[in-house]
N, CA, C, O and CB atoms as a CASP TS submission, in Angstrom:
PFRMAT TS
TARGET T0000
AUTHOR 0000-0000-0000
METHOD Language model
MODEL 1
PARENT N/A
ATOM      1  N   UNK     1     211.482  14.376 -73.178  1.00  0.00           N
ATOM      2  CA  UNK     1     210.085  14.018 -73.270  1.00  0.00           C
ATOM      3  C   UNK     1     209.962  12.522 -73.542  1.00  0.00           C
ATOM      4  O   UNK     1     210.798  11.836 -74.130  1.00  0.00           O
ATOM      5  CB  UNK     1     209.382  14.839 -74.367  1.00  0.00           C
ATOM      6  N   UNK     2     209.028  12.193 -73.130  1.00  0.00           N
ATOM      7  CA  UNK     2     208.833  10.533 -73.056  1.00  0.00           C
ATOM      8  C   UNK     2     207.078  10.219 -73.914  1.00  0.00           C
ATOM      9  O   UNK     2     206.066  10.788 -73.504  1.00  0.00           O
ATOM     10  CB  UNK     2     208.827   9.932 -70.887  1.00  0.00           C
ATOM     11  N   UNK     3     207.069   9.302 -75.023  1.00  0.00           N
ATOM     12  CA  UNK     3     205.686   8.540 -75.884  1.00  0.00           C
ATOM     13  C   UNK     3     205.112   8.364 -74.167  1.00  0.00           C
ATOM     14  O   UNK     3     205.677   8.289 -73.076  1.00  0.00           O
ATOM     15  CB  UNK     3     206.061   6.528 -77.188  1.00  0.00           C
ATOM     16  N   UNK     4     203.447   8.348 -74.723  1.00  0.00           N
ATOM     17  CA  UNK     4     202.748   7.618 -73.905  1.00  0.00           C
ATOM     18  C   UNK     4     202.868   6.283 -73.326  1.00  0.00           C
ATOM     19  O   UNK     4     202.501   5.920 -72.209  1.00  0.00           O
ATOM     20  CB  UNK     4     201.896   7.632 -74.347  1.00  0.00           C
ATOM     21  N   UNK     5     203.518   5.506 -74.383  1.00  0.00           N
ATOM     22  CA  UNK     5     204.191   4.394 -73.912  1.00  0.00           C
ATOM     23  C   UNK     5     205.664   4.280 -73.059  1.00  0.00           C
ATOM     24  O   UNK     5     206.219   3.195 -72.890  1.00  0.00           O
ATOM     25  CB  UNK     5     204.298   3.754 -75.016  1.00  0.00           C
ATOM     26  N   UNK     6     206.133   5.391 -72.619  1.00  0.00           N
ATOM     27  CA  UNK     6     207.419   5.330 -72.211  1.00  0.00           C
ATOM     28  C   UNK     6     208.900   5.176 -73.004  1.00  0.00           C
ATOM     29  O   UNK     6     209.998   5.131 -72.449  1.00  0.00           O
ATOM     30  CB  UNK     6     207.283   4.434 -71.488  1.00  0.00           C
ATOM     31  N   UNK     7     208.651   5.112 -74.355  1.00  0.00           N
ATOM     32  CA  UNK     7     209.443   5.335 -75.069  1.00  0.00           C
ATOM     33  C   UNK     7     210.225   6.952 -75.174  1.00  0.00           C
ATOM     34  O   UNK     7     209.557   7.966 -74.971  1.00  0.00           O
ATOM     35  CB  UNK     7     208.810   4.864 -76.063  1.00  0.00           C
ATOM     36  N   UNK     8     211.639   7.013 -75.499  1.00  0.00           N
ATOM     37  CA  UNK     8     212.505   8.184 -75.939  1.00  0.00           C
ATOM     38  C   UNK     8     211.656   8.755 -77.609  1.00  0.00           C
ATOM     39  O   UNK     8     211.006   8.029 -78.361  1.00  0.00           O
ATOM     40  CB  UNK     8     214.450   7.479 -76.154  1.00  0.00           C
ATOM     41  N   UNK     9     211.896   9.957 -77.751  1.00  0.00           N
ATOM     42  CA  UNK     9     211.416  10.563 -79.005  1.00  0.00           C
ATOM     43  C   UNK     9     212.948  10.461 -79.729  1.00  0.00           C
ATOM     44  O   UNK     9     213.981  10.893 -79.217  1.00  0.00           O
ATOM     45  CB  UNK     9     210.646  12.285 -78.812  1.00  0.00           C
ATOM     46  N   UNK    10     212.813   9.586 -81.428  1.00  0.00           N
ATOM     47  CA  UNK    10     213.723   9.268 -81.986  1.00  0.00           C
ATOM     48  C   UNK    10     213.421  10.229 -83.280  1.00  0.00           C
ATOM     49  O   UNK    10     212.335  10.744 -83.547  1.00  0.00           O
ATOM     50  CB  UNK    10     213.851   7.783 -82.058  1.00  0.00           C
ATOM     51  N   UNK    11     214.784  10.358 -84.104  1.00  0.00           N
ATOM     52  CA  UNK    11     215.120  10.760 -84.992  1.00  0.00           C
ATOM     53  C   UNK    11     213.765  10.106 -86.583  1.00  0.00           C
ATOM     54  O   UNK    11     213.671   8.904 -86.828  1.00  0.00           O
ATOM     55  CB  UNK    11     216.756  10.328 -84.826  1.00  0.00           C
ATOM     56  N   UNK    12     213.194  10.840 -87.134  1.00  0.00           N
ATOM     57  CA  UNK    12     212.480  10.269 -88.351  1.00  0.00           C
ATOM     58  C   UNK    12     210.851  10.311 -87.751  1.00  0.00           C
ATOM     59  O   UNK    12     210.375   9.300 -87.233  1.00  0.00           O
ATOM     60  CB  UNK    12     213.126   8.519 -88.807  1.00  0.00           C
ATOM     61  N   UNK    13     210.146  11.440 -87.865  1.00  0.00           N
ATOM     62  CA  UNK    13     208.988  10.956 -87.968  1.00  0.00           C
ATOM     63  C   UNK    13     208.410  12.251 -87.206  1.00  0.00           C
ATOM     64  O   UNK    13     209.268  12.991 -86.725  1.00  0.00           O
ATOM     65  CB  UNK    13     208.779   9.432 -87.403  1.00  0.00           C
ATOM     66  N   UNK    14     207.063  12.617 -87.035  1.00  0.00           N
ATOM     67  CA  UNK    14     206.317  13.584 -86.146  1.00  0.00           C
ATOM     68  C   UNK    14     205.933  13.059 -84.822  1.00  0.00           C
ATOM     69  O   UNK    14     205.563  11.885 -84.834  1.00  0.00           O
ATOM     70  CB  UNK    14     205.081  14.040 -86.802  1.00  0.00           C
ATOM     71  N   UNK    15     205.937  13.600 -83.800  1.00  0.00           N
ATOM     72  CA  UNK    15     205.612  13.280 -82.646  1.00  0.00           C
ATOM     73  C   UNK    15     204.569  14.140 -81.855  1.00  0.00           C
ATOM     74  O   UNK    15     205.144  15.065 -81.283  1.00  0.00           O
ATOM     75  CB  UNK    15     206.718  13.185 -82.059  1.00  0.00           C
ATOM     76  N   UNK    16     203.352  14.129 -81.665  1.00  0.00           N
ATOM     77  CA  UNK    16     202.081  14.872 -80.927  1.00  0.00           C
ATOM     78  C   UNK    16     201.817  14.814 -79.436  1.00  0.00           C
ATOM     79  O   UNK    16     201.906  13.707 -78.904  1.00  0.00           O
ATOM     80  CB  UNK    16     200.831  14.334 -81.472  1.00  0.00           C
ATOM     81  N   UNK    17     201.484  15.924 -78.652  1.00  0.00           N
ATOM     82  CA  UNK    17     201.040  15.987 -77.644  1.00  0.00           C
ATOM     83  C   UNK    17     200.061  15.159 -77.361  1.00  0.00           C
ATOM     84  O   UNK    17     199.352  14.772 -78.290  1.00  0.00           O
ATOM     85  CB  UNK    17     200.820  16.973 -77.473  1.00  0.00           C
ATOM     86  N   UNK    18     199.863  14.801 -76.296  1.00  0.00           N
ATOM     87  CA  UNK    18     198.134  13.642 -76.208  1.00  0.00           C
ATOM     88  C   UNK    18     197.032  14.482 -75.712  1.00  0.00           C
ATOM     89  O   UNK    18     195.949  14.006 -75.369  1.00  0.00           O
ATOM     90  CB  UNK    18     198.126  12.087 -74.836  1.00  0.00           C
ATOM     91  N   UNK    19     197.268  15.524 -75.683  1.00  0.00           N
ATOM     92  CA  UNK    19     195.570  16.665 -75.699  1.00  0.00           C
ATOM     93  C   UNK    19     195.396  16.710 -76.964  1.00  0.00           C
ATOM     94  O   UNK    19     194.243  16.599 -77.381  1.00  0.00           O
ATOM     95  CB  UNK    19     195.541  18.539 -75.096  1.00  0.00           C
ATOM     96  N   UNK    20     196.745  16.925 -78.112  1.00  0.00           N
ATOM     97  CA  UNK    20     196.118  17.233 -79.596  1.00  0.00           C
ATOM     98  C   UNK    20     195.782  16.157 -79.996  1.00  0.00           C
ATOM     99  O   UNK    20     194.835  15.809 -80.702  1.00  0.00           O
ATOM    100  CB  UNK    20     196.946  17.844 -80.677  1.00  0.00           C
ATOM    101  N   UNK    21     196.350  15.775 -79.664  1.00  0.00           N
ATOM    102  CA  UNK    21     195.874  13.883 -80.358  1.00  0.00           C
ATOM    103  C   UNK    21     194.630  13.423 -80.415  1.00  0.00           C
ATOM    104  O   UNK    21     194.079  12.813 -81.332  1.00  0.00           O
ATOM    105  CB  UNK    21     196.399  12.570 -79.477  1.00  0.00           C
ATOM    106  N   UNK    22     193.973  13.952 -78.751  1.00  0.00           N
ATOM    107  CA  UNK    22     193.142  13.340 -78.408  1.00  0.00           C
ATOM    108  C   UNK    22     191.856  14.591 -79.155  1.00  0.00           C
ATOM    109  O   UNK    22     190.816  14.305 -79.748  1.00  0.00           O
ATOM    110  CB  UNK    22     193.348  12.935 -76.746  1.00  0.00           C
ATOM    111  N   UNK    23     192.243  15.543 -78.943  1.00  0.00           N
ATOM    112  CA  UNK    23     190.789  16.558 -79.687  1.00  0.00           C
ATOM    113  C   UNK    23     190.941  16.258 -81.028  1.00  0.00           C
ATOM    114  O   UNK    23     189.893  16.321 -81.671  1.00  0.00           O
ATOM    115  CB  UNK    23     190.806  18.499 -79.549  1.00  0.00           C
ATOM    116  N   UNK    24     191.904  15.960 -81.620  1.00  0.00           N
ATOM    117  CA  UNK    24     191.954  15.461 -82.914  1.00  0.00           C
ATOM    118  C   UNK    24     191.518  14.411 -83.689  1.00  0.00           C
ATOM    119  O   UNK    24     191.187  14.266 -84.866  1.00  0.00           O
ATOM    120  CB  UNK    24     192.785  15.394 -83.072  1.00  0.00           C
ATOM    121  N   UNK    25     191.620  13.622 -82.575  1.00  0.00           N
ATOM    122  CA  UNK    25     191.766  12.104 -83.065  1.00  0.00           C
ATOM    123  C   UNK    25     192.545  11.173 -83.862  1.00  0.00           C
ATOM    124  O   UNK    25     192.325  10.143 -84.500  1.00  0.00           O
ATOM    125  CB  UNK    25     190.989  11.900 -83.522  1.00  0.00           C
ATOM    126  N   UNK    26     193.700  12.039 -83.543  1.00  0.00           N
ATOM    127  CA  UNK    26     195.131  11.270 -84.435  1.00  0.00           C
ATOM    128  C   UNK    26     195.572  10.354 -83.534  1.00  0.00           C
ATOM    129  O   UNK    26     195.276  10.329 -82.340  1.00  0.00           O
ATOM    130  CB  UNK    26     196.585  12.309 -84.863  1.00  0.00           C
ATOM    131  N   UNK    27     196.469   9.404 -84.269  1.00  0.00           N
ATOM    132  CA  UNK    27     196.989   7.945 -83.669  1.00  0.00           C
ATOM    133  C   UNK    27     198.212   7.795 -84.280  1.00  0.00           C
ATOM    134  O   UNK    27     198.580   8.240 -85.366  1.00  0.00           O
ATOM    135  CB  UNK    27     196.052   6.585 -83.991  1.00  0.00           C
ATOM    136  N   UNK    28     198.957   6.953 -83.271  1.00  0.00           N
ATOM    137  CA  UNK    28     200.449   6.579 -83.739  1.00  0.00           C
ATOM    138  C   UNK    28     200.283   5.990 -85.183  1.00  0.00           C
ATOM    139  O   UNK    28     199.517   5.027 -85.170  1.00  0.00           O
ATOM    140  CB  UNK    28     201.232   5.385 -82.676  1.00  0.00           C
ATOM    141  N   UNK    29     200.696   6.239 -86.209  1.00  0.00           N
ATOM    142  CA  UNK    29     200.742   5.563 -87.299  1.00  0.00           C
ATOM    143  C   UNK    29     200.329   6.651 -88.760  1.00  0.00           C
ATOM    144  O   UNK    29     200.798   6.817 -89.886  1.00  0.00           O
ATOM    145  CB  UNK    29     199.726   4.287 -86.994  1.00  0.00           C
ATOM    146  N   UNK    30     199.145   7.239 -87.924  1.00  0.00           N
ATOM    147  CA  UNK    30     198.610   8.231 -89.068  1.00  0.00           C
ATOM    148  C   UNK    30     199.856   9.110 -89.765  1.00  0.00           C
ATOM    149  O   UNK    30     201.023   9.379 -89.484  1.00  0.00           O
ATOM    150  CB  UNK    30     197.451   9.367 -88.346  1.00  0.00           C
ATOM    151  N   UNK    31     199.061   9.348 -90.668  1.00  0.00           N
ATOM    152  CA  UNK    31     200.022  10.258 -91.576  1.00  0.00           C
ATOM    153  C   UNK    31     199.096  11.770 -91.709  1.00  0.00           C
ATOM    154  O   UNK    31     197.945  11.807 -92.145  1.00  0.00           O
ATOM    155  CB  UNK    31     200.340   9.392 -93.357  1.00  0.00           C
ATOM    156  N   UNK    32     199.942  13.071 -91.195  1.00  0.00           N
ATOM    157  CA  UNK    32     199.620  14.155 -91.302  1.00  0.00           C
ATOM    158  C   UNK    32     200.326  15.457 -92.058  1.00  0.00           C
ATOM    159  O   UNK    32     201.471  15.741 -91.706  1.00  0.00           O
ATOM    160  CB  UNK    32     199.452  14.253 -90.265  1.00  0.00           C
ATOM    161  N   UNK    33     199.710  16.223 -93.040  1.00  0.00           N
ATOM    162  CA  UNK    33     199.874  16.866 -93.659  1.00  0.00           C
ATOM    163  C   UNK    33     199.955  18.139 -93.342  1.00  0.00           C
ATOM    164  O   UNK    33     198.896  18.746 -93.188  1.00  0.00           O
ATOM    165  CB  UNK    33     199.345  16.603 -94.274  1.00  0.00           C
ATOM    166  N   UNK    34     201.377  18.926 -93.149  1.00  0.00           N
ATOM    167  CA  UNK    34     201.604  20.259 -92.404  1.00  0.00           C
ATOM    168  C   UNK    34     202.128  21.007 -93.464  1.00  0.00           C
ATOM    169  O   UNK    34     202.805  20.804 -94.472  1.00  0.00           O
ATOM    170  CB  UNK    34     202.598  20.243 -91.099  1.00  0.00           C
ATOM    171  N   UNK    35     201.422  22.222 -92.723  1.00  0.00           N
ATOM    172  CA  UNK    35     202.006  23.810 -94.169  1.00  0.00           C
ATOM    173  C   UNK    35     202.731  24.997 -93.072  1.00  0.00           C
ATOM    174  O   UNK    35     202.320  25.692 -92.143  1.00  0.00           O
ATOM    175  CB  UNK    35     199.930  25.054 -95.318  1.00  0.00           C
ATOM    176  N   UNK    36     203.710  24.831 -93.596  1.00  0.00           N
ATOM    177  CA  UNK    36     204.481  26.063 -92.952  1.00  0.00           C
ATOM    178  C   UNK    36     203.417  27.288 -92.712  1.00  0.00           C
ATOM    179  O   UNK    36     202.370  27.462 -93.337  1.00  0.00           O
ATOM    180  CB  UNK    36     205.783  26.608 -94.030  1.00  0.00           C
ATOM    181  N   UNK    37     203.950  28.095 -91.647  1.00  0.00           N
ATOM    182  CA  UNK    37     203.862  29.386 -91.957  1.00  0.00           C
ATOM    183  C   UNK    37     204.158  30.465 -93.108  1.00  0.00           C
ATOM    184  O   UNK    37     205.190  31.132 -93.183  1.00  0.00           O
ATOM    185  CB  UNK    37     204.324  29.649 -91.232  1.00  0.00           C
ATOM    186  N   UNK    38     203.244  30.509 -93.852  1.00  0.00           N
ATOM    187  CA  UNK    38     204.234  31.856 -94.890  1.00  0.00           C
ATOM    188  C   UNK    38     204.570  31.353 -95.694  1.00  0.00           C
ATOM    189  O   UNK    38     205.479  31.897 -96.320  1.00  0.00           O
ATOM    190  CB  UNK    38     205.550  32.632 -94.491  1.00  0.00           C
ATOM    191  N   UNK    39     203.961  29.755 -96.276  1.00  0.00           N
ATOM    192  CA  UNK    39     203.580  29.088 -97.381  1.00  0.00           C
ATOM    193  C   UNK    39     202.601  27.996 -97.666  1.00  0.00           C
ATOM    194  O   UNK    39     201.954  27.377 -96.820  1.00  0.00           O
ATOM    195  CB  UNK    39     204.486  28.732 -97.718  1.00  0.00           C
ATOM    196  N   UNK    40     202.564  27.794 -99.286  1.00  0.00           N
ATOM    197  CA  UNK    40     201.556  26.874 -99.399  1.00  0.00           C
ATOM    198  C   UNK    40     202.216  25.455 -99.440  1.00  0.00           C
ATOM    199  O   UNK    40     201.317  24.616 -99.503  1.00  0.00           O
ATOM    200  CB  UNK    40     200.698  27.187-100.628  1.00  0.00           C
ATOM    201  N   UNK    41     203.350  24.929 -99.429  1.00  0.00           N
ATOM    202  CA  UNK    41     203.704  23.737 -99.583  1.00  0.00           C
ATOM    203  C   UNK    41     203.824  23.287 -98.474  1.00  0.00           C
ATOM    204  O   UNK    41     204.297  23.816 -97.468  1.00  0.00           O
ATOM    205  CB  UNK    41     204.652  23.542-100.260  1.00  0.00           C
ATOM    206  N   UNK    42     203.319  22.109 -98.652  1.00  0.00           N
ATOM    207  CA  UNK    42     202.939  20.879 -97.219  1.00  0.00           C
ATOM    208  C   UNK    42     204.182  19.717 -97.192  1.00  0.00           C
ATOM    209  O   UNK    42     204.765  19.629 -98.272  1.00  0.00           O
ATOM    210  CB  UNK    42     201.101  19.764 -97.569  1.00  0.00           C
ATOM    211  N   UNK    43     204.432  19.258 -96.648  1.00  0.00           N
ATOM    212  CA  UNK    43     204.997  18.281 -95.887  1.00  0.00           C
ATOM    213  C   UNK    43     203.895  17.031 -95.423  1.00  0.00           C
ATOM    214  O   UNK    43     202.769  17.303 -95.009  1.00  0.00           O
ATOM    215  CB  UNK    43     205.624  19.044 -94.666  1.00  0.00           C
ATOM    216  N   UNK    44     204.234  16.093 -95.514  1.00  0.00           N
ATOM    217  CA  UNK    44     203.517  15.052 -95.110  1.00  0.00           C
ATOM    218  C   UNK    44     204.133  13.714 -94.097  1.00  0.00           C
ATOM    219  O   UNK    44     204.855  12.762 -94.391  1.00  0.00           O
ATOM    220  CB  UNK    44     203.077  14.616 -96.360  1.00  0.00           C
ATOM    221  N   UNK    45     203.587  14.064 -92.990  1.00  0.00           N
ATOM    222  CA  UNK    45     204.449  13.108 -91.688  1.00  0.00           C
ATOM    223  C   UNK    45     204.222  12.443 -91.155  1.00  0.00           C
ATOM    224  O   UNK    45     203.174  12.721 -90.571  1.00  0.00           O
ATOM    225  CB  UNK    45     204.855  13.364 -90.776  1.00  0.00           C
ATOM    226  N   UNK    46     204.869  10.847 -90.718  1.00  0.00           N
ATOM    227  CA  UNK    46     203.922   9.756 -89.944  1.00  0.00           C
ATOM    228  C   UNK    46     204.366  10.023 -88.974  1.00  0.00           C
ATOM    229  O   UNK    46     205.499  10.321 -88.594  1.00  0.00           O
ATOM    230  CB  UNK    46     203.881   8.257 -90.164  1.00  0.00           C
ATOM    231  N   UNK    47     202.771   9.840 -88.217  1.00  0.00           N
ATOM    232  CA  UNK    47     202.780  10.155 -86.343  1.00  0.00           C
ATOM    233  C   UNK    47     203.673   8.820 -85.860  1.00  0.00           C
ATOM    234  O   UNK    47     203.401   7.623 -85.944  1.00  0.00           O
ATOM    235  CB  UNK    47     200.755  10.083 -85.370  1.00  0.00           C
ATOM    236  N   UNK    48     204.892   9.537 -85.300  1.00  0.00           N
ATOM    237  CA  UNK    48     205.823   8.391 -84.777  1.00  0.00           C
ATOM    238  C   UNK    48     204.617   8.112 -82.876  1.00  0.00           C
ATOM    239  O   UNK    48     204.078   7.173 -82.290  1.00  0.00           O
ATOM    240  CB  UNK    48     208.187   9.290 -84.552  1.00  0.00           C
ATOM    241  N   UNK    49     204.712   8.916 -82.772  1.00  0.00           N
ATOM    242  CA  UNK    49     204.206   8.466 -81.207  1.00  0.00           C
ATOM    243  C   UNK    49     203.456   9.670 -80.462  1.00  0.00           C
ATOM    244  O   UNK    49     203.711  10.687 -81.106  1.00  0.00           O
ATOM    245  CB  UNK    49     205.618   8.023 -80.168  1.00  0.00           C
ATOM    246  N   UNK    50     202.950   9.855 -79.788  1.00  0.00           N
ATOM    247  CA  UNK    50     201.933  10.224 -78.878  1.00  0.00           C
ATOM    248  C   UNK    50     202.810  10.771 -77.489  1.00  0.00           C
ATOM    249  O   UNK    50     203.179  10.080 -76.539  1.00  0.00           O
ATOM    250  CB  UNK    50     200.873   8.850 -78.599  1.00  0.00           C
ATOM    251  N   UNK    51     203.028  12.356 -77.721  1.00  0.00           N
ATOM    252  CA  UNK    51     203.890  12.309 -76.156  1.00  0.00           C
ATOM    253  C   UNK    51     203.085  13.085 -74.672  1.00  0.00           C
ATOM    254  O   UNK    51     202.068  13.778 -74.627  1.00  0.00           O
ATOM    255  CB  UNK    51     205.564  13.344 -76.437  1.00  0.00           C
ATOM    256  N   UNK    52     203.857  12.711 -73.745  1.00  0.00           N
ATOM    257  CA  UNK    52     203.305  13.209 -72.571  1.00  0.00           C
ATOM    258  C   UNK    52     203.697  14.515 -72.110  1.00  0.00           C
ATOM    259  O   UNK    52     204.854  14.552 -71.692  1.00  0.00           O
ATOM    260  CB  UNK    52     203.540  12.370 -71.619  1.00  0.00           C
ATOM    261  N   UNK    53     203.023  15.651 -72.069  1.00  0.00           N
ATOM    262  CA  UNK    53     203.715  16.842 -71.886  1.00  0.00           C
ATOM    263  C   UNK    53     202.391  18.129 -70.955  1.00  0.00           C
ATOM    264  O   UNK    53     201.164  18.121 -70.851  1.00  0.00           O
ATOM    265  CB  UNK    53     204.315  17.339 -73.724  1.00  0.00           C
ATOM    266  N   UNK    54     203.031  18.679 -70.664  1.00  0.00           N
ATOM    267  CA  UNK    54     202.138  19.663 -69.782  1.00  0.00           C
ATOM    268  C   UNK    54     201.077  20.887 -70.968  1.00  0.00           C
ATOM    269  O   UNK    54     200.021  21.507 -70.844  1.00  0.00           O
ATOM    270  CB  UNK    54     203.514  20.722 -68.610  1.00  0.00           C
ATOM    271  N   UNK    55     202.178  20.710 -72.117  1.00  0.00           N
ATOM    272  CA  UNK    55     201.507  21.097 -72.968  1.00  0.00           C
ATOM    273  C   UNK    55     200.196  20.678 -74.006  1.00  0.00           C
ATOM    274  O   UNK    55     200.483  20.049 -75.024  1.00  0.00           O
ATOM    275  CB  UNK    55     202.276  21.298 -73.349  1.00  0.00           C
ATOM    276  N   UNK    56     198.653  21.056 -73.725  1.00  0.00           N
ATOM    277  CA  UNK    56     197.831  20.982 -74.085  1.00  0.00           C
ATOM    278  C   UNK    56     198.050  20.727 -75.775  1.00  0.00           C
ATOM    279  O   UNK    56     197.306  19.837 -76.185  1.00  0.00           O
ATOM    280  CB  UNK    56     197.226  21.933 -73.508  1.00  0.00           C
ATOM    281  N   UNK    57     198.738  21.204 -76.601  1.00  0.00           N
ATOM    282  CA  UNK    57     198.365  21.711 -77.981  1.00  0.00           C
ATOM    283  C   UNK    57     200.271  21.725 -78.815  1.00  0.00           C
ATOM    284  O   UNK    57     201.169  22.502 -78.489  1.00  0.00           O
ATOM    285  CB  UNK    57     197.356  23.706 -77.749  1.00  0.00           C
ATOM    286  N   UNK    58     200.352  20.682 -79.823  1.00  0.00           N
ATOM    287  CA  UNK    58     201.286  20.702 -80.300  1.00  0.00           C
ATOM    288  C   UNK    58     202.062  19.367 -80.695  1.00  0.00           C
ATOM    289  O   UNK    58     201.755  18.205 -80.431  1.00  0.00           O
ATOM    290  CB  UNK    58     201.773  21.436 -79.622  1.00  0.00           C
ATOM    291  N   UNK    59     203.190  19.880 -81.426  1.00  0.00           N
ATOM    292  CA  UNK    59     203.821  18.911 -82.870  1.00  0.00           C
ATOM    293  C   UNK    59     204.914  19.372 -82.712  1.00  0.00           C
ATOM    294  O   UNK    59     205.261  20.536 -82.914  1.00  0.00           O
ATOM    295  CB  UNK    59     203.290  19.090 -84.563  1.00  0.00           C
ATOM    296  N   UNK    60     206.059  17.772 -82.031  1.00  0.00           N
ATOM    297  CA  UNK    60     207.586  18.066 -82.487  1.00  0.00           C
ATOM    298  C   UNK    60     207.913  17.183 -83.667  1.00  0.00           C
ATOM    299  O   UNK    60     207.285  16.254 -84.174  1.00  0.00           O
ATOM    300  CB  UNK    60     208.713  17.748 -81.265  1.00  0.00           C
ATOM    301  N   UNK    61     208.999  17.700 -83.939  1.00  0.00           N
ATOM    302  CA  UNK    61     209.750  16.976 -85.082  1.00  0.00           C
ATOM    303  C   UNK    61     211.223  17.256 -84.822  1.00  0.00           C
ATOM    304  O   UNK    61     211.651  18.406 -84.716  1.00  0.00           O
ATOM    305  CB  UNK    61     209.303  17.507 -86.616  1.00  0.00           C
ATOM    306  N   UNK    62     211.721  16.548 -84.758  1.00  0.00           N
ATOM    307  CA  UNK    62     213.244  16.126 -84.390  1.00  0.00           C
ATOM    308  C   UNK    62     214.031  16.830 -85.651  1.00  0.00           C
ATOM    309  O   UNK    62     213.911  16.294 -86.753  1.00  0.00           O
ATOM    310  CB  UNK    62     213.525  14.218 -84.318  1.00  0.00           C
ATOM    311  N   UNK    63     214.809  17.980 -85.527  1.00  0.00           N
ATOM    312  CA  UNK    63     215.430  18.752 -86.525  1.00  0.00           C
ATOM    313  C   UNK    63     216.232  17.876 -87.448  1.00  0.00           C
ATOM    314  O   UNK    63     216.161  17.971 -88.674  1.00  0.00           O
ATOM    315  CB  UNK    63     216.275  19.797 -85.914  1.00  0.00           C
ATOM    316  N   UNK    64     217.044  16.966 -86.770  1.00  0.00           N
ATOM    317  CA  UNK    64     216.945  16.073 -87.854  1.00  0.00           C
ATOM    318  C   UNK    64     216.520  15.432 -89.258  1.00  0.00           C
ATOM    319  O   UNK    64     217.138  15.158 -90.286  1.00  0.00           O
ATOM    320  CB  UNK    64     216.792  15.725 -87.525  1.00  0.00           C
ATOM    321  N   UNK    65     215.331  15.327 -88.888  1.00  0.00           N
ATOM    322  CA  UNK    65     214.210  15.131 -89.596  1.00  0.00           C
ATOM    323  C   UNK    65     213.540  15.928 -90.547  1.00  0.00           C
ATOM    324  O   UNK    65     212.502  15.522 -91.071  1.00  0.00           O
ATOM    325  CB  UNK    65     213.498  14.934 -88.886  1.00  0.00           C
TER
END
Protein backbone atom coordinates (compact mmCIF):
# COMPACT_ATOMS: atom_id res chain seq x y z
CA UNK A 1 0.00 0.00 0.00
CA UNK A 2 1.23 3.39 -0.85
CA UNK A 3 0.36 7.33 1.52
CA UNK A 4 -1.50 9.62 -0.65
CA UNK A 5 1.65 11.12 -1.19
CA UNK A 6 3.36 8.09 -2.63
CA UNK A 7 5.19 7.21 0.22
CA UNK A 8 5.82 3.23 1.64
CA UNK A 9 3.78 2.60 5.06
CA UNK A 10 6.67 2.53 7.80
CA UNK A 11 7.09 0.96 11.05
CA UNK A 12 5.71 3.52 14.22
CA UNK A 13 2.56 5.19 13.90
CA UNK A 14 -1.34 4.65 12.52
CA UNK A 15 -2.03 4.81 9.01
CA UNK A 16 -5.92 5.63 7.53
CA UNK A 17 -7.75 4.97 4.48
CA UNK A 18 -8.63 8.39 2.60
CA UNK A 19 -12.57 7.68 2.58
CA UNK A 20 -12.12 7.48 6.53
CA UNK A 21 -10.11 10.27 6.68
CA UNK A 22 -12.05 12.14 4.61
CA UNK A 23 -15.77 11.42 6.39
CA UNK A 24 -13.86 11.98 9.40
CA UNK A 25 -11.86 14.65 8.95
CA UNK A 26 -8.61 13.32 10.21
CA UNK A 27 -5.16 14.51 8.90
CA UNK A 28 -1.63 13.33 8.80
CA UNK A 29 -0.41 14.44 12.13
CA UNK A 30 -3.56 14.06 14.30
CA UNK A 31 -3.51 12.00 17.15
CA UNK A 32 -6.32 9.28 17.57
CA UNK A 33 -7.61 7.43 20.37
CA UNK A 34 -8.56 3.58 19.77
CA UNK A 35 -10.33 0.91 22.15
CA UNK A 36 -9.98 -2.55 21.39
CA UNK A 37 -12.66 -4.80 20.99
CA UNK A 38 -13.65 -6.47 24.32
CA UNK A 39 -12.15 -3.60 26.27
CA UNK A 40 -12.10 -0.33 27.83
CA UNK A 41 -8.44 0.68 27.49
CA UNK A 42 -7.45 2.97 24.64
CA UNK A 43 -4.36 3.41 22.91
CA UNK A 44 -3.52 6.67 21.55
CA UNK A 45 -1.91 7.03 17.85
CA UNK A 46 -0.37 9.63 15.53
CA UNK A 47 -1.85 9.53 12.04
CA UNK A 48 1.44 8.67 10.24
CA UNK A 49 -0.20 9.13 6.71
CA UNK A 50 -3.29 8.92 4.69
CA UNK A 51 -3.38 5.69 2.42
CA UNK A 52 -4.75 4.86 -0.96
CA UNK A 53 -6.81 1.76 -0.98
CA UNK A 54 -10.02 0.33 -2.58
CA UNK A 55 -11.10 0.13 0.79
CA UNK A 56 -13.73 2.74 1.80
CA UNK A 57 -13.40 2.43 5.77
CA UNK A 58 -10.29 1.66 7.93
CA UNK A 59 -6.95 1.76 10.19
CA UNK A 60 -3.57 -0.08 9.74
CA UNK A 61 -0.96 -0.26 12.14
CA UNK A 62 2.19 -1.97 11.38
CA UNK A 63 2.41 -5.03 13.98
CA UNK A 64 5.40 -3.79 14.85
CA UNK A 65 4.08 -1.07 16.34
Amino acid sequence: MKTTTGGDIQNGGLYVTHGFAKRAGIKKGDNLKVKTFGSNKQYSFKVKGIIVTETNQGAYIVINY
